[in-house]
Backbone as numpy.savetxt, mean C-alpha at the origin, in Angstrom:
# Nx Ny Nz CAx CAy CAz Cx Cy Cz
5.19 -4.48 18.49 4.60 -3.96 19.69 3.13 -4.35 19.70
2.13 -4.89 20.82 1.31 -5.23 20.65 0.43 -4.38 22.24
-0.26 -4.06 21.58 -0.94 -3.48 23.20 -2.56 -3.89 23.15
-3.01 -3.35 23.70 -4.65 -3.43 23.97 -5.77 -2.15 23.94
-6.80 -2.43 23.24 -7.76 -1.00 23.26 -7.99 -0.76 24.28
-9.26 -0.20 24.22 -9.93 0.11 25.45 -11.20 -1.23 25.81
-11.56 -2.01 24.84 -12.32 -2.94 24.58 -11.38 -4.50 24.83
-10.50 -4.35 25.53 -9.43 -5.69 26.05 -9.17 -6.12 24.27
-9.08 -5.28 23.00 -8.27 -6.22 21.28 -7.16 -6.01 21.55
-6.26 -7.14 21.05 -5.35 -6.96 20.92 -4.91 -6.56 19.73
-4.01 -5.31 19.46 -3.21 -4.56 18.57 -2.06 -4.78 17.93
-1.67 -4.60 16.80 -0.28 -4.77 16.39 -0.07 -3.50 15.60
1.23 -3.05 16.52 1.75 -1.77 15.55 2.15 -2.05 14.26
2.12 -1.57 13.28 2.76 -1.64 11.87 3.39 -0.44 11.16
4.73 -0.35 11.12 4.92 0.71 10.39 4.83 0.79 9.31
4.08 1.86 8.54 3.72 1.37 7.02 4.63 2.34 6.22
4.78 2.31 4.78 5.66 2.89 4.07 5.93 4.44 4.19
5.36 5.24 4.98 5.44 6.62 5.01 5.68 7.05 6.38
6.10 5.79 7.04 6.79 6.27 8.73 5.99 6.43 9.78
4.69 5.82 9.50 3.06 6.13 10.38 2.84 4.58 10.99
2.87 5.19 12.25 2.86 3.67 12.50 0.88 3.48 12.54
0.71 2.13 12.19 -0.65 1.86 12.24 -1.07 0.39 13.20
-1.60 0.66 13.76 -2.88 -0.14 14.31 -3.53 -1.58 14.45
-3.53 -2.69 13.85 -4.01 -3.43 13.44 -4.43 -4.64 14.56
-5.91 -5.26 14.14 -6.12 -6.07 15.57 -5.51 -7.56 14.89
-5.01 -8.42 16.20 -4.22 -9.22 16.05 -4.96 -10.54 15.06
-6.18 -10.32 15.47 -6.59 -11.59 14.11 -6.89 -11.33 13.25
-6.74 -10.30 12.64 -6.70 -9.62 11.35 -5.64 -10.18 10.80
-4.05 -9.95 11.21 -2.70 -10.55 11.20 -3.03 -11.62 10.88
-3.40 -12.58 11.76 -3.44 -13.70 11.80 -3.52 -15.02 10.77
-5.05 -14.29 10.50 -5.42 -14.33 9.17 -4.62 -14.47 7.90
-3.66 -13.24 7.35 -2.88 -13.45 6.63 -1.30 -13.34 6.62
-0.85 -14.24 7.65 0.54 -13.07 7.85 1.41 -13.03 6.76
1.29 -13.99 5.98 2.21 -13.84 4.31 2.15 -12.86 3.27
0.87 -12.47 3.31 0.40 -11.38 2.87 0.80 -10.29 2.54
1.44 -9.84 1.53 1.78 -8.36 1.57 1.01 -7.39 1.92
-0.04 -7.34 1.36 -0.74 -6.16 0.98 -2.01 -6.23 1.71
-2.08 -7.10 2.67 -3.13 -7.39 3.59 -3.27 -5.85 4.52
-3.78 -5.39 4.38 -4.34 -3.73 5.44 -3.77 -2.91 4.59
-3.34 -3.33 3.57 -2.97 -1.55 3.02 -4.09 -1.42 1.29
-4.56 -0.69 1.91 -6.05 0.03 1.40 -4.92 0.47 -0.41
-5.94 0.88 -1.80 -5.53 0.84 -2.82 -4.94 2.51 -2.37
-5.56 3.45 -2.05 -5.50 4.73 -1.96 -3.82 4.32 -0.69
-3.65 4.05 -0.11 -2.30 4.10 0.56 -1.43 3.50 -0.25
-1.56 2.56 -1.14 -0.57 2.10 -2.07 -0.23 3.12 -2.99
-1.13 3.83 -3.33 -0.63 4.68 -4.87 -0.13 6.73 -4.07
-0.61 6.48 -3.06 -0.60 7.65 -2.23 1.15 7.24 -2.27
1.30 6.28 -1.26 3.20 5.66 -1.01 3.77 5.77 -2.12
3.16 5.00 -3.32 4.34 5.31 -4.43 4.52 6.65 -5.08
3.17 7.67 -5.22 3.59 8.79 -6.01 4.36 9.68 -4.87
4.50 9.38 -3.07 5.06 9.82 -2.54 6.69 9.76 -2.58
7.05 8.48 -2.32 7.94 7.90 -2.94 8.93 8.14 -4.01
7.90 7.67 -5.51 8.70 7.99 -6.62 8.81 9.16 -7.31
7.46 9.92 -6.89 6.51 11.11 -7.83 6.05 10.62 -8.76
4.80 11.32 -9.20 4.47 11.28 -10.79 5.09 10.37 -12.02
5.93 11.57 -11.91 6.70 11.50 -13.23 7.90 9.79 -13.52
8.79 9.67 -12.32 8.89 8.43 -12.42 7.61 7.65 -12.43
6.89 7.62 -11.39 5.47 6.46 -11.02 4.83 6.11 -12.74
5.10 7.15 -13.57 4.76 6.81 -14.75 5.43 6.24 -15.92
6.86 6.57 -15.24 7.90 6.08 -16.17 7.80 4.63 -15.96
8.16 4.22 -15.08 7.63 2.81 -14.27 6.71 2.04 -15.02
5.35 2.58 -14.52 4.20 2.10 -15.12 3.41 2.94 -15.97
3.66 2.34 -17.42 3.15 3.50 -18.38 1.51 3.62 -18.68
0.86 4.01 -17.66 -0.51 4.45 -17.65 -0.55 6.01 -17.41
-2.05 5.96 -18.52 -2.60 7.64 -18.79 -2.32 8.73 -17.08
-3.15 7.46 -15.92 -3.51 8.32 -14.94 -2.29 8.83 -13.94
-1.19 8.13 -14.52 0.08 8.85 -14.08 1.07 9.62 -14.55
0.84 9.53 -16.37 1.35 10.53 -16.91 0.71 11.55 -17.64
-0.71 11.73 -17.50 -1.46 13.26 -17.74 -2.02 13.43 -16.75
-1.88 14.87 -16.18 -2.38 14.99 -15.47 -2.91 14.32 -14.03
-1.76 13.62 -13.45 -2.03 12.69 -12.07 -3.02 13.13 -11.11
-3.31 12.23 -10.61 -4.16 12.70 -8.90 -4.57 11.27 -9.28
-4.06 11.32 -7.20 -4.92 10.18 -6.55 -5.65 9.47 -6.92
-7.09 10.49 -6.81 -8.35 10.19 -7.30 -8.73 10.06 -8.84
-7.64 10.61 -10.11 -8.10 9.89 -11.09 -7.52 8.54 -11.34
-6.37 8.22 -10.35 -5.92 6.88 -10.59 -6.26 5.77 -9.96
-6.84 5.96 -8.61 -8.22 4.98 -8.10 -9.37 4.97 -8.86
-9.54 5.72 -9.59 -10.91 5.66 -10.63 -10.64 4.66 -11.75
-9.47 4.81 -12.27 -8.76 4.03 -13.14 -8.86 2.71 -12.52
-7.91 2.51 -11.45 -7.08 1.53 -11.09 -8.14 0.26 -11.02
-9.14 1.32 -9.87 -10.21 -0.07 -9.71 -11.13 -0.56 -10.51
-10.76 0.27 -11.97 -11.68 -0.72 -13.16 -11.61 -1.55 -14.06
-9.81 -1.20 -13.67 -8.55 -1.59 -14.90 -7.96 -3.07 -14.18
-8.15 -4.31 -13.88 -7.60 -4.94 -13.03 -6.10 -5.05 -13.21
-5.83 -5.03 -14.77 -4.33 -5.52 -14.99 -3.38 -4.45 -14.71
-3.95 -3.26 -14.67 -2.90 -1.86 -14.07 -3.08 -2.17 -12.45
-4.53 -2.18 -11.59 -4.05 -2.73 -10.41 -2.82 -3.67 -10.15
-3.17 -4.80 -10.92 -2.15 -5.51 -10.54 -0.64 -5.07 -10.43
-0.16 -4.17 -11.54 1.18 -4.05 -11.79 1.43 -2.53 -10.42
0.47 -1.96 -10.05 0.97 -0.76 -9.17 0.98 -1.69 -7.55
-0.54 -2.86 -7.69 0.63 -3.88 -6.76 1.50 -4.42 -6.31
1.91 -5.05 -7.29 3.75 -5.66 -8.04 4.81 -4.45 -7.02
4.55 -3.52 -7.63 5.52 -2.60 -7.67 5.29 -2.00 -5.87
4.65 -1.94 -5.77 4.60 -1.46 -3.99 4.93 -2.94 -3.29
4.81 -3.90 -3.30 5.53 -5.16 -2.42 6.89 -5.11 -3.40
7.34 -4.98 -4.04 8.45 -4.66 -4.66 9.46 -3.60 -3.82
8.53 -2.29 -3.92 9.32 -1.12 -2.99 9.48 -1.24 -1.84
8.10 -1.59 -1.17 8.28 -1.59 0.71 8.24 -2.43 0.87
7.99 -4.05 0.69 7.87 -5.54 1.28 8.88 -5.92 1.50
9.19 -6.05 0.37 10.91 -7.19 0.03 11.95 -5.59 0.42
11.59 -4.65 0.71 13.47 -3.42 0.92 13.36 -3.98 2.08
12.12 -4.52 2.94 11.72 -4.51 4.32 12.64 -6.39 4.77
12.82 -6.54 3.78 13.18 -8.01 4.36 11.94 -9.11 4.51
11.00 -9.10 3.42 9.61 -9.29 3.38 8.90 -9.11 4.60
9.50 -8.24 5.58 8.48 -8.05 6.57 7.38 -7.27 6.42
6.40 -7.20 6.87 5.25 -6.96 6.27 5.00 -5.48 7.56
């Protein structure tokens, strides 16, 4: 679905992994359309999976501290974004869950 602001952009709906549809201006898209993970922010990735899997799997999965003591969000973006090689793998694993179930549609 593509509509227009109030400023004549053009929009592209996106439904993202939690049933919300979002927003996006069309040359943003454009830009990357192969892209998995192009508009989805680190905090919506790890938000989707502990929604998703919970905790307790999300850690079984990926065996890091900030998902199996004591979780939150915010100590695992603290982590995530200092740790590149755990980013990477909670990456992996969200184009894993919602990309490719999606038919790599993005």
């Amino acid at each position: 679905m593509v509509r227009s602001n109030e400023w004549g952009i053009d929009l592209i709906a996106i439904l993202n992994c939690c049933g919300h549809i979002l927003f996006r201006q069309r040359s943003d898209m454009d830009n990357q359309p192969h892209n998995p993970l192009h508009g989805a922010t680190l905090q919506h990735i790890v938000e989707c999976l502990a929604d998703h899997y919970g905790w307790a799997e999300l850690g079984h999965l990926i065996p890091i501290r900030c998902f199996t003591h004591d979780p939150s969000v915010a100590s695992s973006l603290k982590f995530l974004r200092r740790t590149p090689w755990a980013r990477a793998k909670v990456e992996a694993l969200y184009v894993e869950t919602w990309w490719r179930s999606r038919g790599g549609q993005a």
